[in-house]
MIDOSE-1310 file (N, C-alpha, C; in nm, 2 decimals, decimal comma, always signed):
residues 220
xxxx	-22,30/-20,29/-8,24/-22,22/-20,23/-8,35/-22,27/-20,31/-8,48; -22,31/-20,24/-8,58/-22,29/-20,27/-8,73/-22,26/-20,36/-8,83; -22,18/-20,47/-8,86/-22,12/-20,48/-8,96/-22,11/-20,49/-9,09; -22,02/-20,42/-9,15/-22,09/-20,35/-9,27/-21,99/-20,42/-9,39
xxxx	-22,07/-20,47/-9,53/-21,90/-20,51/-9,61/-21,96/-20,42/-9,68; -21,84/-20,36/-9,79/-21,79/-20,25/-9,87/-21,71/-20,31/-9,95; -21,80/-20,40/-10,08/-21,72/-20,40/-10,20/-21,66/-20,29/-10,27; -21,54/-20,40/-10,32/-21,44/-20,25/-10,41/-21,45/-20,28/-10,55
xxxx	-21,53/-20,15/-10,58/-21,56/-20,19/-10,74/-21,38/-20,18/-10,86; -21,25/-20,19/-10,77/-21,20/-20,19/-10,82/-21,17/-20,31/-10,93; -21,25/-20,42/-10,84/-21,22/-20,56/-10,92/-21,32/-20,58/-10,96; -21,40/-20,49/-10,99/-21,53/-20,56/-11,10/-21,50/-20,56/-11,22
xxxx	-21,61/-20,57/-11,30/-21,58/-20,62/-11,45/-21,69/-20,49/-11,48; -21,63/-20,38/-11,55/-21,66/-20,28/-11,55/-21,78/-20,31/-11,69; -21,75/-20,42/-11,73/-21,86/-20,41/-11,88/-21,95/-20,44/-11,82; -21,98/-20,53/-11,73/-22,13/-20,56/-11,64/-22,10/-20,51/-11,51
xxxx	-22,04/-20,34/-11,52/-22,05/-20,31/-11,34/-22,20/-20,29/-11,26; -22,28/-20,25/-11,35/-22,43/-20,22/-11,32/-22,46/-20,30/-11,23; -22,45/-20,44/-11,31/-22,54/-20,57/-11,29/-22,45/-20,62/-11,17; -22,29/-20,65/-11,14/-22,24/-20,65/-11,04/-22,29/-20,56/-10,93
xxxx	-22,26/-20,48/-10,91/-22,32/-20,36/-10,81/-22,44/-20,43/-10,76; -22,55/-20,42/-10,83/-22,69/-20,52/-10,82/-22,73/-20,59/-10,73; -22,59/-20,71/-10,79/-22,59/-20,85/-10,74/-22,49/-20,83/-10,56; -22,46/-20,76/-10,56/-22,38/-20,75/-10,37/-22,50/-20,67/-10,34
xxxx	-22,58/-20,54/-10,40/-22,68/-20,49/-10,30/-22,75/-20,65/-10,26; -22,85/-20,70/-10,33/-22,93/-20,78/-10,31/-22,86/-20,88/-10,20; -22,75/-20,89/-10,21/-22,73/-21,01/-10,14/-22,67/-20,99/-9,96; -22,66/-20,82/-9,95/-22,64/-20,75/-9,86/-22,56/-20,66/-9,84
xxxx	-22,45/-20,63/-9,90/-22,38/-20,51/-9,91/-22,43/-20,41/-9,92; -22,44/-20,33/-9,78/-22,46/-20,23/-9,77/-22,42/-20,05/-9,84; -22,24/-20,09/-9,85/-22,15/-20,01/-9,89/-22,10/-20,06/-10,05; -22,06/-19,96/-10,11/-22,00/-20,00/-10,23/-21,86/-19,89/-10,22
xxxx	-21,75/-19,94/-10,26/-21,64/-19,86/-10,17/-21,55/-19,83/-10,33; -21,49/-19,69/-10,32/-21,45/-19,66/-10,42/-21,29/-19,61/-10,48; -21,23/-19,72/-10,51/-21,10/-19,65/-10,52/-21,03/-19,60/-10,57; -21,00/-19,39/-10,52/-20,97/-19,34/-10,61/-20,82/-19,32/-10,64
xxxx	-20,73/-19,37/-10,73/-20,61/-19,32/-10,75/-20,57/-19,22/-10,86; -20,48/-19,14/-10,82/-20,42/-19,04/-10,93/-20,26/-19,06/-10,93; -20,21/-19,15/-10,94/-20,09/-19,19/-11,02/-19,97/-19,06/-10,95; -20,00/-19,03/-10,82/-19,91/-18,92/-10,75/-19,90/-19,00/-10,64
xxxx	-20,02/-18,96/-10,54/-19,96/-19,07/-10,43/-19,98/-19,18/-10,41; -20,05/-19,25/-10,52/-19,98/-19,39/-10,56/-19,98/-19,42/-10,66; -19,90/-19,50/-10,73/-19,82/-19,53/-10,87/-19,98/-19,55/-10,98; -20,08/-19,59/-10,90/-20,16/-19,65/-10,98/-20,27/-19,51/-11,02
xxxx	-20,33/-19,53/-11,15/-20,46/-19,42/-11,19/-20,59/-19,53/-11,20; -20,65/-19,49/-11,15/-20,81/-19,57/-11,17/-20,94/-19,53/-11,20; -21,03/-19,42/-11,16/-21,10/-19,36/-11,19/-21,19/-19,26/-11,10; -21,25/-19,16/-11,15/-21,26/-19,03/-11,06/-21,43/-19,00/-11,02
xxxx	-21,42/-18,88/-11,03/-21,58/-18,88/-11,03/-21,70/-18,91/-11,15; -21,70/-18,90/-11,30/-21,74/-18,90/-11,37/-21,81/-19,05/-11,36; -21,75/-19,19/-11,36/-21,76/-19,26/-11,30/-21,89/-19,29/-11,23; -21,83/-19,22/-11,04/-21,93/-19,18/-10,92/-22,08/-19,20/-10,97
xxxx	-22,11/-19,05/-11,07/-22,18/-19,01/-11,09/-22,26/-19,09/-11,18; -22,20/-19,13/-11,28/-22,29/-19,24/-11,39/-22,36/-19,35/-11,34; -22,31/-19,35/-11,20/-22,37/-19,53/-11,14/-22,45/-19,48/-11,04; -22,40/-19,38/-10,94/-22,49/-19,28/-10,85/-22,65/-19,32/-10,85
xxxx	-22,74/-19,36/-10,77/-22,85/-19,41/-10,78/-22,88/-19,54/-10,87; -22,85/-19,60/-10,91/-22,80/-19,72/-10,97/-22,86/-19,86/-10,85; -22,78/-19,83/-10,76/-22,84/-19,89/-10,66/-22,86/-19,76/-10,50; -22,89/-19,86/-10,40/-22,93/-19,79/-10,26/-22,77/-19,80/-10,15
xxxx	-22,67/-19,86/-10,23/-22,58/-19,87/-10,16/-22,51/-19,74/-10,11; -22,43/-19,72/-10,01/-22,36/-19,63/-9,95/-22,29/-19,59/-10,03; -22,23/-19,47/-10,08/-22,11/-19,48/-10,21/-22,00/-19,41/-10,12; -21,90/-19,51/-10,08/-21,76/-19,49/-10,04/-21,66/-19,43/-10,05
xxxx	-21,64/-19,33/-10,09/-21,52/-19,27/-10,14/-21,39/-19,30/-10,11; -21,28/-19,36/-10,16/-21,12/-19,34/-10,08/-21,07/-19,31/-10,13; -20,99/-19,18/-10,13/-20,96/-19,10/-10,21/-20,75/-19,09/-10,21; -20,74/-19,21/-10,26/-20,56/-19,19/-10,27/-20,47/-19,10/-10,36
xxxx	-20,54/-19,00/-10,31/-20,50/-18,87/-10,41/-20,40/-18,76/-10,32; -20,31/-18,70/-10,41/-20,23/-18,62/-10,31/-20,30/-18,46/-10,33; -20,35/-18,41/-10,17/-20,45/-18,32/-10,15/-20,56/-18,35/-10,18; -20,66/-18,42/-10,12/-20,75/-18,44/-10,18/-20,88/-18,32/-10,15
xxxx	-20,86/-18,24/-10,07/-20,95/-18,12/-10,05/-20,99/-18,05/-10,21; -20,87/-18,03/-10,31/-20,92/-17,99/-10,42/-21,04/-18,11/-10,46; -21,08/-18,23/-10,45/-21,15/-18,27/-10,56/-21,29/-18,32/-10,46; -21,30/-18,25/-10,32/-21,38/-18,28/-10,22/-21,53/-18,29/-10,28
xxxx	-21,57/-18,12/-10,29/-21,67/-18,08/-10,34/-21,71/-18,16/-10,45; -21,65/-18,20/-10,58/-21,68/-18,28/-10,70/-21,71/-18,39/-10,65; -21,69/-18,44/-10,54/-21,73/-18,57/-10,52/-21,86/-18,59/-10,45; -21,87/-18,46/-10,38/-21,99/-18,43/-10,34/-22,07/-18,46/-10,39
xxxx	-22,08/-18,35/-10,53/-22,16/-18,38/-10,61/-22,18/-18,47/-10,70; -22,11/-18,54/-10,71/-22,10/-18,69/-10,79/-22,22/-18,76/-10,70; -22,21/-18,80/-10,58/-22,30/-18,87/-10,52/-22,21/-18,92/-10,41; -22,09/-18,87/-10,38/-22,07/-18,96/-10,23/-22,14/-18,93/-10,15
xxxx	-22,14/-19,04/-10,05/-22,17/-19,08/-9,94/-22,07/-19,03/-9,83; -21,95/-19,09/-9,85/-21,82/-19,05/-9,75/-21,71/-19,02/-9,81; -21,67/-18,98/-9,71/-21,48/-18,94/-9,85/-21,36/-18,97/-9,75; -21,31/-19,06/-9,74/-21,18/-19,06/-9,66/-21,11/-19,02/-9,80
xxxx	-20,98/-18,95/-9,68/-20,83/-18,90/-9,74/-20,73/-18,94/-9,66; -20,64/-18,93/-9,73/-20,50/-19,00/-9,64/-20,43/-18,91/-9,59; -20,44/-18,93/-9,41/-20,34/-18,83/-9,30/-20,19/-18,81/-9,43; -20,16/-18,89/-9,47/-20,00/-18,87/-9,56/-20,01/-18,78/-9,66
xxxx	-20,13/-18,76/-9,74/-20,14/-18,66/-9,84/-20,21/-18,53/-9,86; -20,25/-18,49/-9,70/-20,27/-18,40/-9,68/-20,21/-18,31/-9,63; -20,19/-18,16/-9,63/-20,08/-18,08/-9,59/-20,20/-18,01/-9,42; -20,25/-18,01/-9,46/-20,38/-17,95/-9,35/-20,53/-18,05/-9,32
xxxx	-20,53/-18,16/-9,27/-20,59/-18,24/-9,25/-20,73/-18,20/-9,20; -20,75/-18,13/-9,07/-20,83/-18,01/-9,00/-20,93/-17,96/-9,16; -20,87/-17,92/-9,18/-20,95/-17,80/-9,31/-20,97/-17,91/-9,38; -20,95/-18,03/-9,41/-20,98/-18,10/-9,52/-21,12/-18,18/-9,49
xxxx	-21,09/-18,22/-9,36/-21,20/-18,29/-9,23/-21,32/-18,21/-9,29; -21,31/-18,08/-9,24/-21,42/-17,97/-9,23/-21,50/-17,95/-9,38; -21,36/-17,94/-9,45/-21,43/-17,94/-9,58/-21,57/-18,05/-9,64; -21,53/-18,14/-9,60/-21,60/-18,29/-9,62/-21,73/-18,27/-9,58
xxxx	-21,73/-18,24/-9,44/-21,81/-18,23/-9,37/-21,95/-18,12/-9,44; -21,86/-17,98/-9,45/-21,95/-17,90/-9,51/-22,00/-17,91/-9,65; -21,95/-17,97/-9,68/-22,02/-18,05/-9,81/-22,12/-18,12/-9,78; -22,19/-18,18/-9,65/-22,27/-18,27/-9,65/-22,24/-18,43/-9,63
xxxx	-22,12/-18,48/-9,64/-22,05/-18,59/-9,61/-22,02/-18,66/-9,45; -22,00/-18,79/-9,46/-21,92/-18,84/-9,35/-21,76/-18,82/-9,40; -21,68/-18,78/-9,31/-21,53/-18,79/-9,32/-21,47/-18,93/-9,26; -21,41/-18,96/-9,35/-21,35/-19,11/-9,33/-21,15/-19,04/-9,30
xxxx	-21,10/-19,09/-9,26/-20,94/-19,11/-9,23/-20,88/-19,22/-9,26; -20,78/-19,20/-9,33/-20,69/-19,28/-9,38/-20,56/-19,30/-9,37; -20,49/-19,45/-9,31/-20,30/-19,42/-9,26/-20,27/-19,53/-9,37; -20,17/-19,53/-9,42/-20,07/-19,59/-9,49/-20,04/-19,73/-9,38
xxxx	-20,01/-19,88/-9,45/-19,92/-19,96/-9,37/-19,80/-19,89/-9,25; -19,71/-19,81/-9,30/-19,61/-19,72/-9,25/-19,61/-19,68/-9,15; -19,78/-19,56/-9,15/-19,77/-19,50/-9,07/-19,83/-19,55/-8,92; -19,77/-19,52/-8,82/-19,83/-19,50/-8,69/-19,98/-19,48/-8,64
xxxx	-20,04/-19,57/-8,64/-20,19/-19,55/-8,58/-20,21/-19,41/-8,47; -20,09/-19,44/-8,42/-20,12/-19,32/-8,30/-20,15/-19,19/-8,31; -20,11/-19,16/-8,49/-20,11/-19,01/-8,51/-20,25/-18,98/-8,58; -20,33/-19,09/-8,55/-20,45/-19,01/-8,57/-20,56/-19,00/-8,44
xxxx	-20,47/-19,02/-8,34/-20,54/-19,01/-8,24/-20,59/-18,88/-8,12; -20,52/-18,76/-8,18/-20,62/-18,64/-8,20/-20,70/-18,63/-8,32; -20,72/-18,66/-8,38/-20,83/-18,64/-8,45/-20,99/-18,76/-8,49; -20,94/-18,87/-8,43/-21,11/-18,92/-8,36/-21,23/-18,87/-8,37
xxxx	-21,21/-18,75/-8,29/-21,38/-18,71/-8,22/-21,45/-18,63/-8,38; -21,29/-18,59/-8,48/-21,33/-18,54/-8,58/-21,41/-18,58/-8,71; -21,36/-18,70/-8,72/-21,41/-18,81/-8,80/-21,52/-18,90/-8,80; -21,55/-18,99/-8,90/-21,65/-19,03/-8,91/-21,62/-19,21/-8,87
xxxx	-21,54/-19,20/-8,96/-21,47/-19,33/-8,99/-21,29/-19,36/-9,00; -21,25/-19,45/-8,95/-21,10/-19,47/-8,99/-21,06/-19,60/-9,05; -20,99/-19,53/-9,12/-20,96/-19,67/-9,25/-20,79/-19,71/-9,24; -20,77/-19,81/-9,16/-20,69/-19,89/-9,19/-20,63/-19,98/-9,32
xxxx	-20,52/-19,93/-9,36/-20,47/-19,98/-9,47/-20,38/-20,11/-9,45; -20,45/-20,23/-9,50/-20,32/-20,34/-9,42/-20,28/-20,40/-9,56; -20,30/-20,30/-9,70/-20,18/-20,35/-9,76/-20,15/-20,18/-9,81; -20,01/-20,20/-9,93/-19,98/-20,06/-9,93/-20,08/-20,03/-10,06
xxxx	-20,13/-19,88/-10,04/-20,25/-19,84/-10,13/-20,16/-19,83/-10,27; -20,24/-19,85/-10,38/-20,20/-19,85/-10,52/-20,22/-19,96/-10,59; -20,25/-20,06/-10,59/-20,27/-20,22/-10,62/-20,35/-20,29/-10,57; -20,46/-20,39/-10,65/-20,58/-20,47/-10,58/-20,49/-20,59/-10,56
xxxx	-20,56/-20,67/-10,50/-20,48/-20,83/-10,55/-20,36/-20,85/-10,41; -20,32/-20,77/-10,34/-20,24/-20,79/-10,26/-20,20/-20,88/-10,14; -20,12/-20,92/-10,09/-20,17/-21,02/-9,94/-20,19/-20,93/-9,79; -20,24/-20,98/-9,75/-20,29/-20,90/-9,59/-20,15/-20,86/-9,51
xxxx	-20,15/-20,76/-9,47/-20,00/-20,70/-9,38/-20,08/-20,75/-9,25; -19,99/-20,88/-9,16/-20,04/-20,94/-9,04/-19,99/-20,82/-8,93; -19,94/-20,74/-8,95/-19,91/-20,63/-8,85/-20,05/-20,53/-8,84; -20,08/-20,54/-8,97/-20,23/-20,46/-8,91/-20,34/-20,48/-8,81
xxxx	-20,33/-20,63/-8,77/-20,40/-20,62/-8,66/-20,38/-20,57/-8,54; -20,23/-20,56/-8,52/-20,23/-20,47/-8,42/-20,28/-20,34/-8,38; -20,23/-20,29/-8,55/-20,28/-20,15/-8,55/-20,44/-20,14/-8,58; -20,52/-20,20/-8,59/-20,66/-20,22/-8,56/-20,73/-20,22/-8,43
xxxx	-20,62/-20,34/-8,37/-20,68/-20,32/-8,17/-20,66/-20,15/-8,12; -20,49/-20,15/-8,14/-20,45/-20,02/-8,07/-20,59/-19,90/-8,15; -20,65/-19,88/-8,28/-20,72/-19,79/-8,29/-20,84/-19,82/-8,22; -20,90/-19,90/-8,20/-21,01/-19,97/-8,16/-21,00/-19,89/-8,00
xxxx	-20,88/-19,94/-7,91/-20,90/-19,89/-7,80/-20,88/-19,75/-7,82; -20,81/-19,67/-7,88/-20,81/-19,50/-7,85/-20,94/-19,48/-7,88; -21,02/-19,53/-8,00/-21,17/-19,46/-7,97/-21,25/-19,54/-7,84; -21,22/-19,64/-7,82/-21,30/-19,68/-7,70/-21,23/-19,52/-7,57
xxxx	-21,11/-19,53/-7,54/-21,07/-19,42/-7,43/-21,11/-19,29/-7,46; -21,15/-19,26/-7,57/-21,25/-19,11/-7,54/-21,38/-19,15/-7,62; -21,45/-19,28/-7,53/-21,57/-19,28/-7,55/-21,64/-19,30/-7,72; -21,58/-19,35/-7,84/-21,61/-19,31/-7,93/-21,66/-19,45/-8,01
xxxx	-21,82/-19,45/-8,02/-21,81/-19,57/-8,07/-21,79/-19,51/-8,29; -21,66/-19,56/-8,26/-21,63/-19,49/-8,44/-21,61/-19,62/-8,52; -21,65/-19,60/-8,62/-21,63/-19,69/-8,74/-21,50/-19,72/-8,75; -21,45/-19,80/-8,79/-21,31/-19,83/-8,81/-21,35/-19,97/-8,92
xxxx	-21,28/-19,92/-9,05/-21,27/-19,96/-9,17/-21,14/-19,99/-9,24; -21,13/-20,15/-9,27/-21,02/-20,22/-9,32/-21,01/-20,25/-9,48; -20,89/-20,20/-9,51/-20,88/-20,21/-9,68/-20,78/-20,32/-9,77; -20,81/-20,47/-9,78/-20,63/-20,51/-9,84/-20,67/-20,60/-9,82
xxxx	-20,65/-20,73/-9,87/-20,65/-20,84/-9,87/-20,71/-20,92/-9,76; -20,84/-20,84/-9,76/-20,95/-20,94/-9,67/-21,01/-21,07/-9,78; -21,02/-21,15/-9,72/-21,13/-21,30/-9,78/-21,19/-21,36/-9,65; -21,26/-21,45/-9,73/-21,34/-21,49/-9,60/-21,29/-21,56/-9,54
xxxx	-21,11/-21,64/-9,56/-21,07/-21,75/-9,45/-21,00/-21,62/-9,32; -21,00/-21,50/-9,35/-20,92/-21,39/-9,27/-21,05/-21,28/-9,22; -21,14/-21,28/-9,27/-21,22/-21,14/-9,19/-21,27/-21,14/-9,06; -21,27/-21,29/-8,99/-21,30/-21,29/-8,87/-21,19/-21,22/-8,75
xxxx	-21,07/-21,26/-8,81/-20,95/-21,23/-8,74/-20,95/-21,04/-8,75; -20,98/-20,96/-8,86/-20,96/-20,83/-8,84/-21,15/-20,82/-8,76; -21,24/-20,88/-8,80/-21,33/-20,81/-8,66/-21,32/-20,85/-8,56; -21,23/-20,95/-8,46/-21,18/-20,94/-8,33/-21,11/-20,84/-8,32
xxxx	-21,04/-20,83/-8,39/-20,89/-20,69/-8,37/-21,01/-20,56/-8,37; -21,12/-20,50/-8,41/-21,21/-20,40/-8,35/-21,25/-20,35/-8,49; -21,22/-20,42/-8,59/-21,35/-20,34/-8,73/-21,46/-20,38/-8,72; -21,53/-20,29/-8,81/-21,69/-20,32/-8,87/-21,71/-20,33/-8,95
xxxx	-21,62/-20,24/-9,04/-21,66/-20,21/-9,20/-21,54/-20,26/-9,29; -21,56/-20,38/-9,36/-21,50/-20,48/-9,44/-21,53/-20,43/-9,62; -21,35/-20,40/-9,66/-21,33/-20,37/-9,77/-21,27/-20,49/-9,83; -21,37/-20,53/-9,97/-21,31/-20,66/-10,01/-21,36/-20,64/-10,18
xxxx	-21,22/-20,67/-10,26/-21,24/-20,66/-10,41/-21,22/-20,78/-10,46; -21,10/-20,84/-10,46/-21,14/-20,92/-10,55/-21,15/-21,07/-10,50; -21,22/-21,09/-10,36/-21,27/-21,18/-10,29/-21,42/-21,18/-10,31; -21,47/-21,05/-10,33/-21,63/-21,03/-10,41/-21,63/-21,08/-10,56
xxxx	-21,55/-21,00/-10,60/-21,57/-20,99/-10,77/-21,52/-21,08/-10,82; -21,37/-21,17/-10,82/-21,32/-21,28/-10,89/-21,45/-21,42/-10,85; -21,54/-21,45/-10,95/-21,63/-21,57/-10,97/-21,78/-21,49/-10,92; -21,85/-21,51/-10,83/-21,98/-21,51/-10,81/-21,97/-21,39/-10,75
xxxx	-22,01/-21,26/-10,77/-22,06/-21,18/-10,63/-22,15/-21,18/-10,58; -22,24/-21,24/-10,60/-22,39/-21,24/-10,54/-22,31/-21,35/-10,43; -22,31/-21,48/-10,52/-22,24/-21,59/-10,43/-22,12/-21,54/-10,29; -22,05/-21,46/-10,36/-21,94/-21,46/-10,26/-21,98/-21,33/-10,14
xxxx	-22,07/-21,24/-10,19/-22,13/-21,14/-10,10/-22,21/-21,22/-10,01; -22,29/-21,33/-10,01/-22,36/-21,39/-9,96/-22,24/-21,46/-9,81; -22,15/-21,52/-9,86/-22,03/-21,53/-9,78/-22,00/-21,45/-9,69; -21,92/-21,35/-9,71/-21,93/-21,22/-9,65/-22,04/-21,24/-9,54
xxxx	-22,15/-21,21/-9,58/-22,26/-21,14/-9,50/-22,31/-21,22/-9,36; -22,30/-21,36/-9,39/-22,27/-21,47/-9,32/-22,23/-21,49/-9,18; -22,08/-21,44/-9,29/-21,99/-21,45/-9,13/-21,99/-21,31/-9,06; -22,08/-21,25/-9,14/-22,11/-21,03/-9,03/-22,18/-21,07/-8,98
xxxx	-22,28/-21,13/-9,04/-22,45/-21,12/-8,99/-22,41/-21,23/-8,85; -22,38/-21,29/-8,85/-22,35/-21,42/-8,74/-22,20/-21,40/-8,65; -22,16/-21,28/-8,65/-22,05/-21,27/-8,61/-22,05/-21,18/-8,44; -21,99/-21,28/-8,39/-22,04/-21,23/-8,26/-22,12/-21,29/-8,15
């Protein structure tokens, strides 16, 4: 298996985001992870595709999509074409999850899934085989800066084993208050793909992506 970190350009310093971005490719981040809010299903607004698109080839990284928007099948396609890579949406803000999957897909994307702290791991366990990725939220979406919900590792094993019982080696992606004295503890619990903002971006990101990569590259 993989392991992959996914800086969140939410804590970058948007006047040198370029040269940030840059400095985590080089140093190994594979993923660059993107957080979208619209001030509906969560309190916070951040930024959309226009964004995406202006940095889009910029670097070779993966471009992330996480889309905390309520319905996010209307803005699927646009992100398409912006340049994602993946597009998770949240089981909670979707009225038709199925159609939203599919939508993603026929765009050309990976489909990523996404549960709330709140919600129950278990209810995305018909939908697995559908997805690309599942993203675990272990703090509540709307705010960077947060502390780690220690309940999420449960709900990281328990997903870990439903895709192991129907055979699924599936990505499973953590978002919230990872740093490097804690990310060992969520890749026992069964991740691969480590979402981390302002553990990257607050001081060195070359420096602190180098960190990161460290304890992936050597983990295991």
């Amino acid at each position: 298996m993989e392991y992959v970190l996914a800086p969140s350009i939410l804590s970058a310093d948007f006047k040198v985001l370029g040269e940030q971005m840059k400095m985590t490719e080089e140093a190994g981040a594979k993923y660059l992870h993107f957080d979208v809010m619209d001030g509906m299903f969560v309190p916070s607004i951040s930024f959309g595709m226009p964004v995406l698109k202006s940095i889009h080839g910029a670097t070779g990284q993966v471009m992330d999509a996480h889309l905390m928007v309520q319905e996010p099948i209307r803005y699927v396609e646009a992100f398409g074409k912006a340049g994602a890579d993946i597009v998770t949406v949240h089981l909670e803000a979707c009225k038709d999850i199925r159609r939203t999957i599919r939508e993603i897909h026929g765009c050309g994307m990976k489909a990523g899934l996404s549960v709330c702290p709140k919600t129950d791991v278990k209810e995305t366990e018909g939908l697995l085989k559908e997805i690309d990725m599942l993203l675990i939220m272990s703090v509540h979406p709307g705010f960077g800066g947060q502390k780690f919900i220690p309940e999420s590792l449960e709900k990281i094993r328990k997903a870990r084993s439903m895709a192991r019982e129907q055979g699924l080696d599936l990505d499973i992606q953590v978002d919230g208050g990872i740093y490097h004295d804690n990310v060992r503890d969520v890749l026992d619990a069964g991740v691969n793909i480590v979402v981390a903002g302002s553990a990257v971006f607050n001081g060195n990101p070359a420096e602190n992506t180098r960190k990161f990569m460290e304890i992936l590259e050597n983990y295991g």
